[in-house]
C-alpha positions in Angstrom: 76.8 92.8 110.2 78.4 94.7 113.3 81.8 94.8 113.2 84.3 94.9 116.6 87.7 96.7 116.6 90.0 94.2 117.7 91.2 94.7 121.4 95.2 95.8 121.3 96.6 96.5 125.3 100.1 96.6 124.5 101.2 100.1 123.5 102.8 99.9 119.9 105.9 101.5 121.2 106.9 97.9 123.1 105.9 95.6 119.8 109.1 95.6 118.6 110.6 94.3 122.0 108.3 91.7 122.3 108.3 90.4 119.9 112.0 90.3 120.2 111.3 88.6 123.5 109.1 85.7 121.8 112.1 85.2 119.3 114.6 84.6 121.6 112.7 82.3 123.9 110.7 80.2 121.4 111.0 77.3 122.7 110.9 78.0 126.5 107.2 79.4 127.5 108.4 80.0 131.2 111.5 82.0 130.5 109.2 84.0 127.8 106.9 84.6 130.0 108.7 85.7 132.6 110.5 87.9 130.4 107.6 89.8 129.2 106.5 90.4 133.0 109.7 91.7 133.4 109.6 94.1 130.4 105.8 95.3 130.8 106.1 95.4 134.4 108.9 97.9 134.3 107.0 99.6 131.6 103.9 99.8 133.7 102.7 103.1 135.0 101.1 101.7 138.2 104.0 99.7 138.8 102.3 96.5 139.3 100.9 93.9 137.4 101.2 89.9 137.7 102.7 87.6 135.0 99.6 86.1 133.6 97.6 89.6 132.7 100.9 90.8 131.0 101.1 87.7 129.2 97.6 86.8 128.0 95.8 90.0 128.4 98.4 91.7 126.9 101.0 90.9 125.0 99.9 87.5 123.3 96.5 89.0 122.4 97.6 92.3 120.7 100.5 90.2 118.7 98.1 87.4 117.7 95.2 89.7 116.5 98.0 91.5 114.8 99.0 88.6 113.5 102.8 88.6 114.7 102.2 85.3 116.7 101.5 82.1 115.7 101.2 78.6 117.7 99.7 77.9 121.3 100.3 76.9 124.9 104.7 76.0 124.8 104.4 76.3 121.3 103.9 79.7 120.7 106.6 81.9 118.1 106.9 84.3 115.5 104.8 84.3 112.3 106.4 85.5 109.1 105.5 89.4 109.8 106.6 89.1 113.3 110.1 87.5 112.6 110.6 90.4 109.6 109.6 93.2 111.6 112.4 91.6 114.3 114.9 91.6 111.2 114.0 94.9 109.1 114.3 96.9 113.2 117.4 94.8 113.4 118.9 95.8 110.2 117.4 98.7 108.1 116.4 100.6 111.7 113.4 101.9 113.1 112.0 103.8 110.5 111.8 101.0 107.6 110.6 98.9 110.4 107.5 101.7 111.0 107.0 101.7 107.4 106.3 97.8 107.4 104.5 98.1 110.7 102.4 99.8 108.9 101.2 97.7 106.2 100.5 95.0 109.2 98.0 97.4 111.3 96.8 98.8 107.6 95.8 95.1 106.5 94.1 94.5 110.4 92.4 97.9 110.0 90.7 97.2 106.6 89.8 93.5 107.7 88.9 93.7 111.1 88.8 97.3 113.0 87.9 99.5 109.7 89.3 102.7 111.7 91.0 104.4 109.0 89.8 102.7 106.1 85.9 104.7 107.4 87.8 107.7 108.5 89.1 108.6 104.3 85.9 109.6 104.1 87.0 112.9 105.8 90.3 113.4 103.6 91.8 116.6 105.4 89.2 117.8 108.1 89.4 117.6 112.1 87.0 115.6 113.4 86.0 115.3 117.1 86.3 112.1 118.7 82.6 112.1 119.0 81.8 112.7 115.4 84.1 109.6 114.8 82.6 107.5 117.4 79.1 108.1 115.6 80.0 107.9 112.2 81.6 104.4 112.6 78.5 103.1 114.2 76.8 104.5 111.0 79.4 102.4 109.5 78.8 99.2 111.5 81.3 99.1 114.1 80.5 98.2 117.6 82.0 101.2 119.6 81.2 104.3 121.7 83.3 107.3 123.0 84.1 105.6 126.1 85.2 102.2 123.8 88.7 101.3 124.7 89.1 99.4 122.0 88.8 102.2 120.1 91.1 103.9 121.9 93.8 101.7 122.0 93.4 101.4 117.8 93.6 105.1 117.6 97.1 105.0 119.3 98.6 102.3 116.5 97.0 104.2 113.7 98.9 107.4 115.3 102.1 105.5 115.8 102.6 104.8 112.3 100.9 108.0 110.8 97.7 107.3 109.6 96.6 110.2 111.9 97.3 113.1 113.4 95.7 114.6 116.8 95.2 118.5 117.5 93.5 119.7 120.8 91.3 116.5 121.0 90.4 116.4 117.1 91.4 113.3 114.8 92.9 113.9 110.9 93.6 111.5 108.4 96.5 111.4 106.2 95.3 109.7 103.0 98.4 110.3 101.3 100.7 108.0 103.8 97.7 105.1 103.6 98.1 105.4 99.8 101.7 105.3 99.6 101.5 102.3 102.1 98.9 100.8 99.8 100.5 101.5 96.4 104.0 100.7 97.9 107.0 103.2 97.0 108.2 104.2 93.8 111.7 106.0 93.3 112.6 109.2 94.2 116.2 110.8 93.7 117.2 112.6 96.2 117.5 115.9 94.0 113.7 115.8 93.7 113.2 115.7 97.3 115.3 118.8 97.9 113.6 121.1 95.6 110.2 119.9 96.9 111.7 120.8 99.8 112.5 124.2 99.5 109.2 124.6 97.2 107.1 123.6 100.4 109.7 125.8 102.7 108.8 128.8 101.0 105.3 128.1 100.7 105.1 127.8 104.5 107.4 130.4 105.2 104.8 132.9 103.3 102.3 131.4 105.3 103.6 132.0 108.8 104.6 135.7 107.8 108.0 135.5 107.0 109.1 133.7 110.0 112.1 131.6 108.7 111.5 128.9 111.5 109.0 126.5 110.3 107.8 123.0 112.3 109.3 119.9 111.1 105.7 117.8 111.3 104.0 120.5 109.3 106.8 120.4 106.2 106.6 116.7 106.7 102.9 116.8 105.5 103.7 119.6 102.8 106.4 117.3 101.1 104.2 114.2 101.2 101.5 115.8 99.8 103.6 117.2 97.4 105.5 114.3 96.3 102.2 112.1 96.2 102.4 110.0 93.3 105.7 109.4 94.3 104.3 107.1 97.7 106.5 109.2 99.8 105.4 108.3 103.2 106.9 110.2 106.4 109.1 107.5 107.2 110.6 108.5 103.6 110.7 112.1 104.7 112.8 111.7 107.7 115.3 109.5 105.9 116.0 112.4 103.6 115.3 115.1 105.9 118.2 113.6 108.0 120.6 114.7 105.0 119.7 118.1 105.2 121.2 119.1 108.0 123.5 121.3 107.5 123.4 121.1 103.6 124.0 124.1 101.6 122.0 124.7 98.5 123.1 127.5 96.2 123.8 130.3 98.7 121.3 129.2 100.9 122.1 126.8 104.6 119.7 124.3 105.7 119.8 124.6 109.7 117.7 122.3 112.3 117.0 124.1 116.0 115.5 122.8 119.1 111.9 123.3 120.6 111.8 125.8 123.2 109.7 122.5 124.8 109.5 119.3 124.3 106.8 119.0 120.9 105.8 116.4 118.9 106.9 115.4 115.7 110.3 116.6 115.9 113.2 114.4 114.8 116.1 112.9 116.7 119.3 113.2 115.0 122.6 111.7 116.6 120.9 112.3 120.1 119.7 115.9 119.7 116.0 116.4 119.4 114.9 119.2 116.6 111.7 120.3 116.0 112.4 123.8 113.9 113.7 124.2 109.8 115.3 127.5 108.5 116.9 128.3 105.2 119.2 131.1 105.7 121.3 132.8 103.1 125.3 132.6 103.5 126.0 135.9 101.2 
């Protein structure tokens, strides 16, 4: 049996605000339509697009074969997942909303696109995209390197952590599909600071001595750490937002800005951070 990935066009930065769109115009399919023009429109890097390819080449088919949509023609509105992710962005904030994002694109991968479920296989390596693009069609999956689709699936499974890109190169991160999978357990907050420092001075030693370590790669270090714990990423920033400007023993906890703009740093009341250092006070 060959299986396709499921086409997704919308980027999975805009779910959460269209979905938020549906919700507040269930009822009136003009108005909702014409509201998600607006919103992809503006979001659109070619600056055009008409009403009916933003609706039902975009938006409606990546919520449906998410299954965030439910109903047809006027009647269309918010399934169950749709109308909590709406509510858990609305109330708990983005990250708990990511973290049950994720279980939505984790149940589509393993039933329909088996992306990441085929890519476990690798646990820690890089793999080119080409070595992926082969090894799912040994798998079964209708795709190729130039498969959009693909593409597109690649992009959701990277918005929520699942992967990780490096200079073209794909890596899975087992441990946040686990913790997804096996849903949280508790975690004081005690235990997350020493497996904090314990991974800070691992990766200190690593990077000669340099006290400046990148957020993204102590965000892996902690989660592998604190495995059987579930501690997914969205977990880590939650408590790595506490940090700043903690003082443990005689040591402070200080949070510094990119020379440039990177990836994976954290935002915290409006300052972007992308650096960690533990320095002593005396």
């Amino acid at each position: 049996m060959v299986n396709k990935i499921p086409s997704t066009k919308a980027s999975p930065a805009d779910i959460v605000n269209l979905l938020k769109i549906v919700e507040k115009h269930t009822g009136n399919i003009d108005e909702m339509k014409s509201k998600i023009h607006e919103y992809l429109l503006e979001k659109s890097r070619r600056g055009r697009r008409d009403e009916y390819n933003s609706v039902y080449a975009i938006c409606f088919p990546t919520l449906r074969r998410l299954n965030l949509i439910n109903g047809k023609g006027a009647n269309v509105h918010l399934s169950p997942d749709g109308k909590t992710l709406v509510h858990i962005f609305g109330t708990k904030g983005e990250l708990e909303y990511k973290k049950f994002l994720a279980k939505v694109i984790l149940r589509v991968d393993f039933e329909k696109a088996h992306v990441a479920e085929n890519l476990m296989d690798y646990e820690d390596k890089y793999i080119s995209y080409e070595t992926l693009t082969i090894y799912l069609r040994s798998k079964g999956i209708d795709t190729n390197e130039k498969d959009d689709r693909l593409k597109k699936w690649l992009s959701f499974l990277k918005f929520v952590k699942f992967i990780e890109k490096k200079d073209e190169k794909i890596r899975i991160n087992k441990f946040q599909i686990n913790a997804i999978l096996n849903g949280p357990q508790s975690i004081d907050f005690n235990t997350f600071l020493e497996a904090f420092v314990e991974s800070y001075e691992k990766l200190k030693a690593k990077s000669r001595g340099s006290k400046y370590i990148k957020i993204p790669d102590i965000e892996r270090e902690i989660c592998l750490r604190l495995e059987k714990y579930n501690v997914t990423t969205f977990d880590f920033r939650k408590n790595l937002v506490k940090l700043r400007g903690k003082k443990v023993s005689n040591k402070k906890i200080l949070f510094s800005k990119p020379g440039a703009r990177e990836e994976g740093g954290i935002k915290i009341d409006g300052i972007y951070y992308y650096y960690i250092s533990i320095f002593d006070t005396g």
